[in-house]
N, C-alpha and C positions, 0 to 999 in steps of 0.2 A: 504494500500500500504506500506507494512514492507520493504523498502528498503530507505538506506540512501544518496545513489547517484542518484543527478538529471537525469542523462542521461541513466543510469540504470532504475530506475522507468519510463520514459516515452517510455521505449522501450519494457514493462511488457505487458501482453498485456490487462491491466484495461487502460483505458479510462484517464485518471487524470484532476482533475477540480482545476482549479487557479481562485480563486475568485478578481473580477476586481478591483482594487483601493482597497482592501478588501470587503468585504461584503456591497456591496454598496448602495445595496438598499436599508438597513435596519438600515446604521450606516453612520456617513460624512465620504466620499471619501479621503483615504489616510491618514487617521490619526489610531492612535494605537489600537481604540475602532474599527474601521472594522477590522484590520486584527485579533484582538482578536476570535472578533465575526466568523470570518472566520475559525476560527481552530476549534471553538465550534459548528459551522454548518458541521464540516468535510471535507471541503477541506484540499487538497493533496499540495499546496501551493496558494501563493497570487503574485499579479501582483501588480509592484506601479511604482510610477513615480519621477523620480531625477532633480532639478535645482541645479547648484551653485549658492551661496549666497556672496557678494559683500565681505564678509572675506574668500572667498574660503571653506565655509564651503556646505555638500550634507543635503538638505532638500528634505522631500518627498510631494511634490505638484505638480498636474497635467500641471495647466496654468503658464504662464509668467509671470503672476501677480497675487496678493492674494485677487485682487478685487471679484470673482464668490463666492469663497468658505473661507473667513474673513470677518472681521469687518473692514477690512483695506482696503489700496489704494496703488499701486505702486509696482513697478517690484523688483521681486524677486532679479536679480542678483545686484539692485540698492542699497539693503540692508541688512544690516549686521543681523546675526543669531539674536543676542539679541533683536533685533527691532522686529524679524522675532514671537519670542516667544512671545509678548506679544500679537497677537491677538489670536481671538479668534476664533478657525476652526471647531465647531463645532454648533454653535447658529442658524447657516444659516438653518441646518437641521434639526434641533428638537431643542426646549428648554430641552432635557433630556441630551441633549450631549454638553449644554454649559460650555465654560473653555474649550474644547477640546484643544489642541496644536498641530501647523506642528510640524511633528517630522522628526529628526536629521533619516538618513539612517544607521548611530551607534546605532541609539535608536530600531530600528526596527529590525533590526538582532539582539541586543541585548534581545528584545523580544522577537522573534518567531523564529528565523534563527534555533535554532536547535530545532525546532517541523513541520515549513513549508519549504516546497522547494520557494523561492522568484525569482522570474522574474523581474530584473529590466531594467524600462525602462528609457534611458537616452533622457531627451525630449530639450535639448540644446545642441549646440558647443560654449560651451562657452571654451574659453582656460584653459587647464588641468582640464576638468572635466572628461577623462581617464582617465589617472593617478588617478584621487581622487577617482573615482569607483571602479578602482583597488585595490588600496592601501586598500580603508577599505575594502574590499574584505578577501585580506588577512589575515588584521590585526584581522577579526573577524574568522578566520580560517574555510573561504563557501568556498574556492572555489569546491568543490564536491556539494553543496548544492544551487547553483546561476546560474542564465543565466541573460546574457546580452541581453538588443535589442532597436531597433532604427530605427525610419525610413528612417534616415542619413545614407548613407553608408559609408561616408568618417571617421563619427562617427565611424562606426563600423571598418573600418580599421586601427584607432590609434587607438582602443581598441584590436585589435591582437597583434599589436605592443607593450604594452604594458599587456596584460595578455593571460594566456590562458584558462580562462574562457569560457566557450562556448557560441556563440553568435545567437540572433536569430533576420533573417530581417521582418522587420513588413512594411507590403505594403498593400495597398488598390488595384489598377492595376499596374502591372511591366510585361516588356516584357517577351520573352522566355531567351535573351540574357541577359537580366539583371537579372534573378532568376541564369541562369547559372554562372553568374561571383559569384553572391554573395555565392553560395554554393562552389563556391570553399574556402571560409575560414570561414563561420558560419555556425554549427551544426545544425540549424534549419529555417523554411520560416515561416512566423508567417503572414500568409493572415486572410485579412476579409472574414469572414464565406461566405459571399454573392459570392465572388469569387473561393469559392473549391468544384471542381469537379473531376471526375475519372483522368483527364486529369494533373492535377495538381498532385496528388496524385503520380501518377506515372512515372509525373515529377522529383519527388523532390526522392520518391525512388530511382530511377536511379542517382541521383548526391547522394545520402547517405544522405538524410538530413530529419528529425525529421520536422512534420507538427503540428503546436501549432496555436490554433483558433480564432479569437477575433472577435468581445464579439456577444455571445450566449446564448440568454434569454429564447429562445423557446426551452422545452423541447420534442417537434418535432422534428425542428433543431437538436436538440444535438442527439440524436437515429440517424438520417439520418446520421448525419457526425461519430460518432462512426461505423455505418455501412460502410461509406467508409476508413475507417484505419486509420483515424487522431489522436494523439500521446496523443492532451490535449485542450481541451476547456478552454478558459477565458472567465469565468461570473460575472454578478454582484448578480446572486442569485444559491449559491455555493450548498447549501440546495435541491434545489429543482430540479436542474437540475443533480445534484447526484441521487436524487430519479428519476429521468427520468430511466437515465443510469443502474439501477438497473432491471426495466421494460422491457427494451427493446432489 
């Protein structure tokens, strides 16, 4: 997929695969060793997840607390980045991936931002975590290369407010009138696979908005939704479900 804009490439008509958390199956979720892993399996970009940190700092961790996936205990926005570094996010999942570190959302665009397209996902309203997504946004010069999303919509609305980054709603069930509202200011509907069908599809054509998938492990799955028009799958096995998409 030779093209450098997000919104551009997902309108190509390849399929593009965002690997979940990075490469998740194969590597601990959301730390630098998936999304590595993720660009050397071939995905077209990755998916991750943003908390603020009790100094206003953007770390990429899925949960509210660093209990599932550290050596640690206690909420993310409770504590400060340096606290934050010294566990360890990698030991839970292999001994080959211990020392791993939550990394800074600076560290991860610093890393892959200009080889993947990143989906980030903002998984709080904690106050000015807008602004701060934005901000480094900028500062690392994505915005052609980033989308936003959330399951928050109020989230998603001070993020227009504050960038124009294109945003994508992530929903498991939402009405007709609530897909309709949300498309009028985010580029994309980011439904569980479980929920897309022809109906939805051309739903979201008709408001102009880009269909991004989450999460899609069957390479079944992925064939069937590639055959209904959908823009890009999120998986946690980026590899394999590329090779689906080849097949079928």
């Amino acid at each position: 997929m030779p093209v450098d804009n997000l919104l551009d490439a997902l309108q190509t008509n390849e399929t593009a695969v965002f690997a979940h958390r990075g490469a998740s199956a194969f590597a601990p979720q959301n730390t630098l060793a998936a999304f590595e892993l993720a660009a050397q399996q071939g995905a077209h970009g990755i998916e991750l997840d943003v908390h603020l940190t009790r100094d206003h700092q953007l770390v990429v961790i899925h949960d509210a607390t660093v209990d599932t996936t550290t050596d640690g205990q206690g909420a993310v926005a409770q504590m400060r980045l340096a606290q934050l570094k010294k566990l360890d996010a990698g030991a839970w999942f292999s001994p080959q991936f211990a020392n791993e570190r939550i990394p800074t959302l600076d560290e991860v665009f610093a890393a892959v931002g200009d080889r993947l397209f990143v989906n980030v996902e903002v998984k709080s309203a904690a106050p000015g975590i807008e602004n701060a997504v934005a901000d480094c946004i900028r500062q690392h010069q994505l915005e052609s290369r980033v989308l936003v999303s959330s399951f928050d919509a109020d989230v998603l609305r001070r993020l227009r407010a504050c960038t124009d980054v294109p945003l994508g709603y992530l929903f498991g069930i939402a009405s007709q009138s609530q897909l309709a509202d949300m498309a009028n200011f985010c580029a994309a509907l980011h439904p569980w696979h479980e929920r897309v069908d022809a109906d939805l599809l051309q739903q979201a054509r008709a408001a102009g908005c880009l269909v991004n998938v989450w999460t899609v492990n069957d390479p079944l799955r992925a064939c069937q939704l590639r055959a209904l028009g959908v823009n890009s799958l999120i998986t946690d096995h980026p590899a394999a479900v590329l090779t689906a998409l080849e097949s079928c």
